[in-house]
LUMVO-672686 format. One record per atom (N, C-alpha, C): x, y, z; residue in one letter; residue number from 1. Coordinates in nm, 2 decimals. Layout:
N
     px     py     pz code pos
      X      Y      Z    a NUM
...
//
This chain:
93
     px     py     pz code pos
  -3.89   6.06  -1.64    x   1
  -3.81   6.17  -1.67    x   1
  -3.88   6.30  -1.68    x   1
  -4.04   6.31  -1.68    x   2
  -4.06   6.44  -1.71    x   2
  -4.09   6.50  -1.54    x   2
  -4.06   6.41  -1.46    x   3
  -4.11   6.48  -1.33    x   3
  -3.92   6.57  -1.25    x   3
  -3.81   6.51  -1.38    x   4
  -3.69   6.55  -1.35    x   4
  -3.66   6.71  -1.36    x   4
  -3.59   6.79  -1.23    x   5
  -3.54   6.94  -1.29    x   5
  -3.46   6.96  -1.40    x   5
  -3.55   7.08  -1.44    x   6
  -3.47   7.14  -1.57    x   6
  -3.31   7.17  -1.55    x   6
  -3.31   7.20  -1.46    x   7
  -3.14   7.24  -1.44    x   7
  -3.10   7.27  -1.34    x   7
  -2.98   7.36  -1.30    x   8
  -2.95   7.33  -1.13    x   8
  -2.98   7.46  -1.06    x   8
  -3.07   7.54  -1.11    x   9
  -3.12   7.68  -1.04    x   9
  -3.26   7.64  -1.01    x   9
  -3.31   7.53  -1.07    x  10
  -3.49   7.43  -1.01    x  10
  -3.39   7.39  -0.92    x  10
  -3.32   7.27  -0.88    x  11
  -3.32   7.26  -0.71    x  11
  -3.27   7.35  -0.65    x  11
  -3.15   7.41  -0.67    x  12
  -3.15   7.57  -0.58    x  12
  -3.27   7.58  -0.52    x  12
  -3.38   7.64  -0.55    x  13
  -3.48   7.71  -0.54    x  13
  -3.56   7.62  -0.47    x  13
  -3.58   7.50  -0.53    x  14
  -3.70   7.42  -0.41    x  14
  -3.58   7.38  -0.28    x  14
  -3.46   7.40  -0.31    x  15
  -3.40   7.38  -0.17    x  15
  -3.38   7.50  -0.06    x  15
  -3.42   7.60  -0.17    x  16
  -3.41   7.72  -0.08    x  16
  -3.53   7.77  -0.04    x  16
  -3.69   7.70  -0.11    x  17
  -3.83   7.69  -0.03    x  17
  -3.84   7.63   0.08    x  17
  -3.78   7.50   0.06    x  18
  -3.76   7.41   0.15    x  18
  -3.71   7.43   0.30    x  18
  -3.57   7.50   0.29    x  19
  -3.56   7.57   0.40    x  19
  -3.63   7.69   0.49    x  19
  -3.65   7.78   0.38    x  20
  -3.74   7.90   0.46    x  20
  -3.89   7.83   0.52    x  20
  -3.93   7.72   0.46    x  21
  -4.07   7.64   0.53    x  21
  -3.98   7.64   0.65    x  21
  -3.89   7.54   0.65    x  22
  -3.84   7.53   0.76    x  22
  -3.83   7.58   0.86    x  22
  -3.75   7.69   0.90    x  23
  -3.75   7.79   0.97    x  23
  -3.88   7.91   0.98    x  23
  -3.99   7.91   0.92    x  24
  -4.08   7.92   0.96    x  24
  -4.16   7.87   1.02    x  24
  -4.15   7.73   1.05    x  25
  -4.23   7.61   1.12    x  25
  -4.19   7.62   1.25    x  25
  -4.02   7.69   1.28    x  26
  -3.99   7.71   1.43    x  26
  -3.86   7.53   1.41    x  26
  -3.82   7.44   1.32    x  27
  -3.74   7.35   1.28    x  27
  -3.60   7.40   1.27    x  27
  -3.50   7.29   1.33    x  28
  -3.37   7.38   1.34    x  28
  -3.34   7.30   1.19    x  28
  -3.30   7.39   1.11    x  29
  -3.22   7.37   0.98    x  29
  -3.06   7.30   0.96    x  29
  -2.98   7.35   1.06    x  30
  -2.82   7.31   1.07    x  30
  -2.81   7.31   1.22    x  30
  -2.71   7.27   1.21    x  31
  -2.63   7.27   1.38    x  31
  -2.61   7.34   1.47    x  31
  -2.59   7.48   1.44    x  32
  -2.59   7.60   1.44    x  32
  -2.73   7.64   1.54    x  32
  -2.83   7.60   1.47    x  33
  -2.97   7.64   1.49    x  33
  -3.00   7.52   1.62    x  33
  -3.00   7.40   1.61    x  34
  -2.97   7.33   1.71    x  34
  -2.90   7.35   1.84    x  34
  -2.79   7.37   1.81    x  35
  -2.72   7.46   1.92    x  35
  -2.77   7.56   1.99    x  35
  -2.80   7.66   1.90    x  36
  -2.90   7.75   1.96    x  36
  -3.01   7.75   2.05    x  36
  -3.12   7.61   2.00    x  37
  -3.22   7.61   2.10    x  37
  -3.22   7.52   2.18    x  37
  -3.06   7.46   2.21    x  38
  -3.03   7.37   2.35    x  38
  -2.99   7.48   2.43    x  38
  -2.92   7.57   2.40    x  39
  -2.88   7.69   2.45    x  39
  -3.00   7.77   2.51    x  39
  -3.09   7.81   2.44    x  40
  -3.19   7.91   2.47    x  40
  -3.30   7.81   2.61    x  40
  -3.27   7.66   2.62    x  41
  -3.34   7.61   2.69    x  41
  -3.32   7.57   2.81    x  41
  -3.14   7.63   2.86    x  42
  -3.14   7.64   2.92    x  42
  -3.16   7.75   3.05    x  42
  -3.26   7.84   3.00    x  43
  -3.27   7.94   3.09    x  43
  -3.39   7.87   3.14    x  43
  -3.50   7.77   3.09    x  44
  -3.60   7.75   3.14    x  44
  -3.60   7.60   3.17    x  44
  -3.49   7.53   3.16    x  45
  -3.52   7.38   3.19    x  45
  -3.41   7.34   3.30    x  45
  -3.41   7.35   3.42    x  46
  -3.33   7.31   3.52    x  46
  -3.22   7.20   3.47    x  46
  -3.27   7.11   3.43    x  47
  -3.21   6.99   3.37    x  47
  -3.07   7.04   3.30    x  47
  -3.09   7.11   3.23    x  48
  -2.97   7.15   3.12    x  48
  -2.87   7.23   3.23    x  48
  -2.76   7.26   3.26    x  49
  -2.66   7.28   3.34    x  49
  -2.62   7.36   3.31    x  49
  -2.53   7.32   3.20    x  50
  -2.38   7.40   3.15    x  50
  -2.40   7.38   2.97    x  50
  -2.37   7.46   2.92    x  51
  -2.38   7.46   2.76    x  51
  -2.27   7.54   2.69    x  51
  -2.14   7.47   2.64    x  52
  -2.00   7.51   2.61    x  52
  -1.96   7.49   2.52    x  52
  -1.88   7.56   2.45    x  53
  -1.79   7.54   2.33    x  53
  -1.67   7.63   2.32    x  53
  -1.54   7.52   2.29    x  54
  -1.45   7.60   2.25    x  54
  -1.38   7.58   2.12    x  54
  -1.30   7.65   2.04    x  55
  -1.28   7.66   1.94    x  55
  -1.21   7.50   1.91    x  55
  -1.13   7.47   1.95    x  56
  -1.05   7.35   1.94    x  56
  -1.13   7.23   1.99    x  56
  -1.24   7.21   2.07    x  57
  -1.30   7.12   2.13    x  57
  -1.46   7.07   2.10    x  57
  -1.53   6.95   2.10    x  58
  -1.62   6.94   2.08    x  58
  -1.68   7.06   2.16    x  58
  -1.84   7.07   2.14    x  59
  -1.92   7.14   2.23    x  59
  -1.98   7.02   2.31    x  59
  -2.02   7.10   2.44    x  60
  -2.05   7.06   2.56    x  60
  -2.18   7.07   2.60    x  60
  -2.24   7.00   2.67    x  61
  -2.41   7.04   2.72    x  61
  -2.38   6.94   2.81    x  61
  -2.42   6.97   3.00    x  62
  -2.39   6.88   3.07    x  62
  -2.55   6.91   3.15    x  62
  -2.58   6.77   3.17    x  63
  -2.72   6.72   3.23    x  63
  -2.74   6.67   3.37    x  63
  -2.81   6.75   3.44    x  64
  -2.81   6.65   3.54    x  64
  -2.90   6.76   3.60    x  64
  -3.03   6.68   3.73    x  65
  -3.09   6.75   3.80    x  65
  -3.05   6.73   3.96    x  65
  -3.14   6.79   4.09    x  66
  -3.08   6.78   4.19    x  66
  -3.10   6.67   4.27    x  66
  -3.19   6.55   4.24    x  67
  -3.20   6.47   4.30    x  67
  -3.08   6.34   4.25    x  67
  -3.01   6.36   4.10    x  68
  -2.91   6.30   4.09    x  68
  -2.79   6.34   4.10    x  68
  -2.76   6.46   4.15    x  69
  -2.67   6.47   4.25    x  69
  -2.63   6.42   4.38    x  69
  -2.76   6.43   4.44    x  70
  -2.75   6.38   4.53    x  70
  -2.75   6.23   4.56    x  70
  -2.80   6.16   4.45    x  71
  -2.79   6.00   4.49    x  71
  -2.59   6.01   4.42    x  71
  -2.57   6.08   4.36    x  72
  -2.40   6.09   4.35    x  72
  -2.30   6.09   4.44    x  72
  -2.40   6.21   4.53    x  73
  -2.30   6.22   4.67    x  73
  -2.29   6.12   4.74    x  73
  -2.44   6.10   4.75    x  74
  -2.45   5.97   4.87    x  74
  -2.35   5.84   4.87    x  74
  -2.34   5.79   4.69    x  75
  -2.27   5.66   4.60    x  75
  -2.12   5.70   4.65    x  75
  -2.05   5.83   4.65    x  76
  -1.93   5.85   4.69    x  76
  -1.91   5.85   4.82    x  76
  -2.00   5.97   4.88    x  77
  -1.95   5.99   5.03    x  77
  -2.02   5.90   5.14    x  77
  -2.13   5.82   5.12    x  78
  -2.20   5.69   5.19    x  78
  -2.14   5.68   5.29    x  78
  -2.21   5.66   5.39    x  79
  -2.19   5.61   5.53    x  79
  -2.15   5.43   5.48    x  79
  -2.20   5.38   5.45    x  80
  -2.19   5.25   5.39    x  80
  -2.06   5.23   5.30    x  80
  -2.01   5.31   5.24    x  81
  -1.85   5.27   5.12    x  81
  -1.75   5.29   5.29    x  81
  -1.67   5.21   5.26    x  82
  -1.56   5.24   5.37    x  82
  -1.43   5.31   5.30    x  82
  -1.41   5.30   5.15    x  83
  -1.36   5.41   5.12    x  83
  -1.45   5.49   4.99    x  83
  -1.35   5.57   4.96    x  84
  -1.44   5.68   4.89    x  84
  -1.43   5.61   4.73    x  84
  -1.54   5.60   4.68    x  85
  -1.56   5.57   4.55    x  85
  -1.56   5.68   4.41    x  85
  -1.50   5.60   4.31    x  86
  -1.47   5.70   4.18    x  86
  -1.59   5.62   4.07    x  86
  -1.64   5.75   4.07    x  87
  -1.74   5.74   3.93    x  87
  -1.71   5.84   3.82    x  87
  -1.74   5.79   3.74    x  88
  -1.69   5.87   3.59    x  88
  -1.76   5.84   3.46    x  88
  -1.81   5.93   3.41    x  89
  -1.91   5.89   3.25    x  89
  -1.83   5.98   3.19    x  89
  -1.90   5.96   3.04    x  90
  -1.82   6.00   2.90    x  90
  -1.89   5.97   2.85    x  90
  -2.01   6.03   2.74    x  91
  -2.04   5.99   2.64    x  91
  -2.00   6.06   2.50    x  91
  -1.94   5.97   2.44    x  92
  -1.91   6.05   2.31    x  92
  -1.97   5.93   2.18    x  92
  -2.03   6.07   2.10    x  93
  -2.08   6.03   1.98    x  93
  -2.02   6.05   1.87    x  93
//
């Protein structure tokens, strides 16, 4: 018991140390902040595509680089499929 807070303005305060560590260290704190540095990484990581949101809808981040496009193309438009094939993903969490 004596290592318990005095009252609810002691965790305030170590929650609110806690966070500014945080965001000092360069750590995303909320979702918000996460968001952010999927967003910001897409100017320098090919990989990352498209990064979206709209008000009514999950947000979006779509993945993919150019050599899996192209084994895409090939899987649909193939000299080898005699007709054209449907591929389709969804990942939801």
């Amino acid at each position: 018991m004596l290592d318990a807070p005095r009252n609810s303005s002691v965790v305030h305060a170590k929650k609110s140390r806690a966070m500014k560590e945080a965001r000092q260290n360069g750590c995303c704190v909320n979702f918000a902040d996460e968001w952010l540095s999927v967003y910001n990484l897409m100017s320098t990581d090919s990989f990352i595509c498209f990064v979206g949101a709209l008000r009514s809808k999950v947000p979006n981040v779509i993945l993919y680089n150019d050599r899996q496009i192209r084994e895409i193309k090939s899987f649909c438009y193939g000299a080898e499929s005699a007709s054209v094939n449907c591929l389709s993903t969804r990942l939801l969490i």
